[in-house]
N, C-alpha and C positions, 0 to 999 in steps of 0.2 A: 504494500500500500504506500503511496506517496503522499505526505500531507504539508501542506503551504499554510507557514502563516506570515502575516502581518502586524504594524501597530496596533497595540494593543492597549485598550488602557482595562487593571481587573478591580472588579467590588464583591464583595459578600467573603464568604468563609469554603476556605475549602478541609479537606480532612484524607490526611493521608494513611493508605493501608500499614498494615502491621509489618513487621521489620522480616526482610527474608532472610536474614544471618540467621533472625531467632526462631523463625520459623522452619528451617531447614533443620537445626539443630534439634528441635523439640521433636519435630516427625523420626525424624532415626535415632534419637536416645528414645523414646518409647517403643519403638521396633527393639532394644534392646532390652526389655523388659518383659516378662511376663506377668503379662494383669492387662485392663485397660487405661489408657489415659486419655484426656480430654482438651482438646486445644482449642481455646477461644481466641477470637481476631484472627485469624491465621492471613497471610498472604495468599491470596487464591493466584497468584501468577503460574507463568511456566514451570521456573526454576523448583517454584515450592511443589507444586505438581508432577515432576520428577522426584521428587524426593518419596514422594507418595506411593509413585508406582516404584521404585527401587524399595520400600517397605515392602511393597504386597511381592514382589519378590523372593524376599527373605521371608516369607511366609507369615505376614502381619496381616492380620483382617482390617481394614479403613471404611468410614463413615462418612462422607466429603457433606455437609450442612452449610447453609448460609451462617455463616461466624463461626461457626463452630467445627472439627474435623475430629474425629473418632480412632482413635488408632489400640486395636487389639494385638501385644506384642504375642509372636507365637507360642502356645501353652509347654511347648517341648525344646526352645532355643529356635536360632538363628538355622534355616533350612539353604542347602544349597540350590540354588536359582535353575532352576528348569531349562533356561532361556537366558540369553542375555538381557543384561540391564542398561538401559537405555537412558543416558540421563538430561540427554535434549544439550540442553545448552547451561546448566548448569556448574561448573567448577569446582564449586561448593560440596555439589553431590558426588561429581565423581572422585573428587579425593577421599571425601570422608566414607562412601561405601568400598572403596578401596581397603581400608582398615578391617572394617567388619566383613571381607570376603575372607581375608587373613584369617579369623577368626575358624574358619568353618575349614573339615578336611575332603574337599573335595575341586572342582576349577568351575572358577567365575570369569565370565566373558563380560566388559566392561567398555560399553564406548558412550559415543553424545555423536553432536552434531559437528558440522563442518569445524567451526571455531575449535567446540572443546577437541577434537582428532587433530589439533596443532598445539594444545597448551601444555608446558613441559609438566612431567609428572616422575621420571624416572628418580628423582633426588626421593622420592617419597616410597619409590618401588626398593630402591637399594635402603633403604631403613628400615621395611618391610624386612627383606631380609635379612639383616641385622638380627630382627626377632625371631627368626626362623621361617619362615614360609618362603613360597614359591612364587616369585614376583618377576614379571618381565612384560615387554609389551609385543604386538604381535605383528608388526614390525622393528629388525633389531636395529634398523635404521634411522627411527623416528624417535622424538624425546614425549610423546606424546600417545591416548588413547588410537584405537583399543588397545585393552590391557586383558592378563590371563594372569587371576590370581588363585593360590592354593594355601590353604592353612595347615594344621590351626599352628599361629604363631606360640611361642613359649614363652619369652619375657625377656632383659637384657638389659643392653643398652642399644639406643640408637643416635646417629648424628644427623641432625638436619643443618644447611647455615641457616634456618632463621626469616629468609627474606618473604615468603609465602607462608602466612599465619594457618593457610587452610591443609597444609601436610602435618603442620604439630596439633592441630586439633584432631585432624583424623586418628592420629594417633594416641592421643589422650582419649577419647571418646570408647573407644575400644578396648583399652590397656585393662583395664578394673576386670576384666573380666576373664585374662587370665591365668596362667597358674600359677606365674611365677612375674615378680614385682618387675616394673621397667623405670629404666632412665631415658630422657632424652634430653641430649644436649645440642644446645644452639651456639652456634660463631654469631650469628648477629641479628640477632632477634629483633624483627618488623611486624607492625600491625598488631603491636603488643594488647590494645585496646579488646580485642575479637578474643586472645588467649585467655583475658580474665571473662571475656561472656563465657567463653567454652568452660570454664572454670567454676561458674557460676552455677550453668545450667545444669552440669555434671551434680551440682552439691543441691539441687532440687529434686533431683530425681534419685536421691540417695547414697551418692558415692564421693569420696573423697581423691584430692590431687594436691600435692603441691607444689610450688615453685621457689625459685629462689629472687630474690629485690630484685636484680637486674635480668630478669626472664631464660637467663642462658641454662640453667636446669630445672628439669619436673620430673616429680618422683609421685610412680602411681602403682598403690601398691595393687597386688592381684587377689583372684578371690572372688572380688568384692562382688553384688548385686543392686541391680538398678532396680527402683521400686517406681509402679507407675503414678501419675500424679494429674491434677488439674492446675494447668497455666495459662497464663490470656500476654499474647505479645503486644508488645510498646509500639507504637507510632514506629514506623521506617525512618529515622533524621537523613539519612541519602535519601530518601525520595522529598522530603521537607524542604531538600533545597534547590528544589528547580521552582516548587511556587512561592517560593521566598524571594528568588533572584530575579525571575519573573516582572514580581511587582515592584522591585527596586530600580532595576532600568530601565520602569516605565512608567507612566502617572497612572499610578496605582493606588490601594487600599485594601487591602485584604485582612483576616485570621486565618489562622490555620490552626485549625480544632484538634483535640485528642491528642495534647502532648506531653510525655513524660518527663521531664525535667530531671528526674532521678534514675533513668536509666540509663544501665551501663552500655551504652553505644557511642565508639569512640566518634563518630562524624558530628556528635553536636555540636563538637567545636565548631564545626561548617561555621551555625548561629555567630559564635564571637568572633571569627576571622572577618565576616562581614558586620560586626557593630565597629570593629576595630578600622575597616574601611570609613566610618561613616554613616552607617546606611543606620536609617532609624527605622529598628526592631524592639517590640516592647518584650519583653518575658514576662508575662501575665501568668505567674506561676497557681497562683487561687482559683485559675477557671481553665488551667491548662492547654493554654492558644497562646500563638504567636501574632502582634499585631506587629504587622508589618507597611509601612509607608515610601513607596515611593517619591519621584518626582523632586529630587533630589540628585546629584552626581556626586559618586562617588569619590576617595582620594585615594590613593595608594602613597607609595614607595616604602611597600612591605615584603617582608619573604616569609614566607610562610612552609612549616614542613610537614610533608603531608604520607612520610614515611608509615607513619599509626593509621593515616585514616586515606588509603589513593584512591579510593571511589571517590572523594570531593574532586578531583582534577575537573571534570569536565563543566560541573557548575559552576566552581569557582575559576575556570578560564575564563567564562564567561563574561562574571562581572567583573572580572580583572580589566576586559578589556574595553567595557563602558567608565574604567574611571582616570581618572585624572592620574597620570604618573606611573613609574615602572613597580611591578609585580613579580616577584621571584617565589617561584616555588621549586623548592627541595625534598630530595630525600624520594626520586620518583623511580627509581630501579623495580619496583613492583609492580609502578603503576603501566611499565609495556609488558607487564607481561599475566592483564585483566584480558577481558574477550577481546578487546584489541591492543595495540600495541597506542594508547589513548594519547598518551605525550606527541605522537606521529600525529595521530590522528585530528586531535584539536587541535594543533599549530597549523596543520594542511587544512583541513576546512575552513576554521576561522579565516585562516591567511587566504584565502577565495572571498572573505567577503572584505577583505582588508585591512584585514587587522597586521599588526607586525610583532610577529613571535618569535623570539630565538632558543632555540633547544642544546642542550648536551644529555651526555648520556645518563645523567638524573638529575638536569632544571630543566625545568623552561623557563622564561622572564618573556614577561608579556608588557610590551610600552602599549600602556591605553592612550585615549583620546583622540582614538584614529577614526575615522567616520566609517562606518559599515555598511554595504551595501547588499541586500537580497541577491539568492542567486542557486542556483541547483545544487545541493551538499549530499554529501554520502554518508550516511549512518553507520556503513560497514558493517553493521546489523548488529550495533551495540546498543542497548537498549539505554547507557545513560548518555552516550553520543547524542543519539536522535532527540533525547527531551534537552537536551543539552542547546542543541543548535535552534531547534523547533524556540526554545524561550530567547535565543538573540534574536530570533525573527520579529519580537515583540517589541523589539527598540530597534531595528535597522531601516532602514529605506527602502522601499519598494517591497518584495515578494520576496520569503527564502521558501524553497523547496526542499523537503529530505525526504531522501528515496529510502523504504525497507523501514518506516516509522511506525510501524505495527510491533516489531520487538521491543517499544514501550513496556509491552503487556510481559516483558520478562521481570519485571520488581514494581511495575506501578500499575496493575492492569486497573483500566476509569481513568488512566488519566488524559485523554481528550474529554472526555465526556465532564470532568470535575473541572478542569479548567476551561472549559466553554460553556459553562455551567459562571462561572466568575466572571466574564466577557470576553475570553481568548477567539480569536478569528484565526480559525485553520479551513483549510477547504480540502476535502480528502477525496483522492481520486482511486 
């Protein structure tokens, strides 16, 4: 689907869905359970939707309700997959089912889509075996899905460096459970924010982990058992701030309803990197909304690092590049190696509508105040690319067009509809 938008000016409240870190993690820590659990708010996207069917999989019964999702973990353990599992386009999923096929003694056939059959995973498969199992992918060529895994892993130590948060959670998510305690150790631990969610949600569901101040060890001991539970997910802050930036480089007005101030998701910083711009955002903590006020321009000559949190890159290039002054962002070595290589990606697109961005191999530095022009962009079928560009269209000149902006629907799905609901003019072809 191709959709064009225009100036835009937005009013009323919008309300974004539940977080898919935490809703990805809650579907398969209860597939590791037997009993039931109960997931409120859940993200009804793709990605979480992979995760669902890679449950039923492993032999977990699933309930899929409006707000609510049902997940019966198997009465007998974790069963080996009949079939391969299919994880679409999620990252998330095919790492972290990566761990729990380890678990199991039998071979697990593991791919996704185009994107995810390119995103490197062997650092995760050689840790794997570290634990003992049978880990390799099925080209020996490729750093990347499909994969063929065998268990059951025994316990150890394993080494990961650190720079992809989603190979040490996989592997934390799974450790508890077997027979023999594990370590992993990190050279340079990234994304540290996602480690204490994984951290968290593990000690909800009845299991203990721990780590050391500086993240570079976790000690999990074995044995243990996951007990099933009822949890309701926090507002998505990556998806908060596309209609946060939205209404700031445009004459705007908005809320943005249903927000947890107290959860652990490291992108809320996204919020104060842009008060720190300038931009007036209230934190209405008593009624849990963000008022947010455009019509106003922004300032920079900040740098910002975005090592903990690289999903912000694509919204915050955005408004980097309506404000006043140089914008440096650091610490991006992760952030090319998300469903797309996004540092590429938003310096090339933007830089089609005018803007002027300089890249290395982990900044970009974005000089705002360049005038933007509409104009045909490519999403590259990254789902925060396309809401990414789709909201510069809302302050540029003439028409922008993004091809493939349907993969929205992989962490925001409603969001045409919620922000054309506030006044966004898209025209979808």
């Amino acid at each position: 689907m191709t959709v064009s938008s225009s100036k835009s000016s937005l009013k009323g409240s919008i309300t974004v869905p539940g977080a898919k870190s935490q809703t990805i993690r809650a579907v398969l820590l209860s597939t590791l359970c037997r009993g039931t659990s109960v997931i409120r708010n859940p993200l009804p996207s793709l990605d979480a939707l992979s995760s669902m069917e890679a449950a039923e999989a492993f032999g977990a019964k699933t309930i899929r309700e409006k707000g609510v999702w049902t997940v019966m973990g198997p009465k007998d353990g974790l069963q080996v997959p009949e079939n391969y599992i299919d994880t679409g386009n999620s990252g998330s999923a095919a790492y972290f089912v990566s761990s729990m096929a380890a678990l199991l003694d039998g071979y697990t056939f593991i791919t996704g889509d185009e994107q995810i059959r390119r995103r490197p995973i062997k650092s995760l498969l050689a840790a794997l075996r570290e634990l003992g199992a049978e880990a390799f992918t099925s080209r020996p060529d490729t750093d990347a899905c499909p994969v063929i895994i065998r268990g059951p892993m025994k316990g150890g130590t394993a080494h990961l460096d650190g720079l992809l948060s989603q190979y040490v959670t996989s592997i934390l998510m799974s450790a508890p459970l077997l027979e023999a305690d594990t370590e992993i150790l990190l050279k340079e631990p990234g994304e540290t924010p996602y480690l204490d969610m994984t951290l968290d949600w593990m000690k909800r569901f009845g299991v203990s982990a721990e780590r050391s101040p500086d993240f570079k060890r976790f000690f999990v001991k074995g044995g243990q058992k996951y007990s099933p539970c009822e949890i309701t997910i926090a507002s998505d802050w990556s998806g908060v701030a596309f209609p946060a930036v939205a209404a700031l480089i445009s004459d705007s007005a908005i809320t943005i309803d249903a927000i947890d101030f107290d959860d652990n998701q490291g992108d809320k910083v996204i919020i104060d990197y842009l008060i720190q711009m300038g931009a007036n955002i209230t934190k209405d903590r008593a009624n849990k909304r963000l008022i947010v006020k455009g019509g106003s321009t922004l300032k920079s000559g900040f740098s910002f690092d975005l090592r903990n949190t690289p999903d912000a890159l694509p919204a915050l290039s955005v408004a980097a590049a309506f404000s006043e002054g140089d914008t440096v962002f650091t610490g991006l070595a992760a952030v090319r190696l998300k469903e797309t290589d996004r540092v590429q990606v938003m310096a090339a697109e933007l830089g089609k509508m005018g803007a002027l961005i300089e890249t290395s191999s982990e900044t970009m530095t974005v000089h705002g105040g360049k005038k933007l022009t509409g104009t045909v962009i490519e999403s590259h079928k990254d789902h925060r690319v396309a809401m990414a560009m789709l909201v510069c269209g809302f302050a540029a000149a003439g028409v922008t067009t993004v091809r493939d902006a349907e993969c929205a629907a992989v962490s925001f799905p409603g969001f045409f509809e919620a922000m054309e609901a506030a006044g966004a003019s898209f025209k979808k072809e």
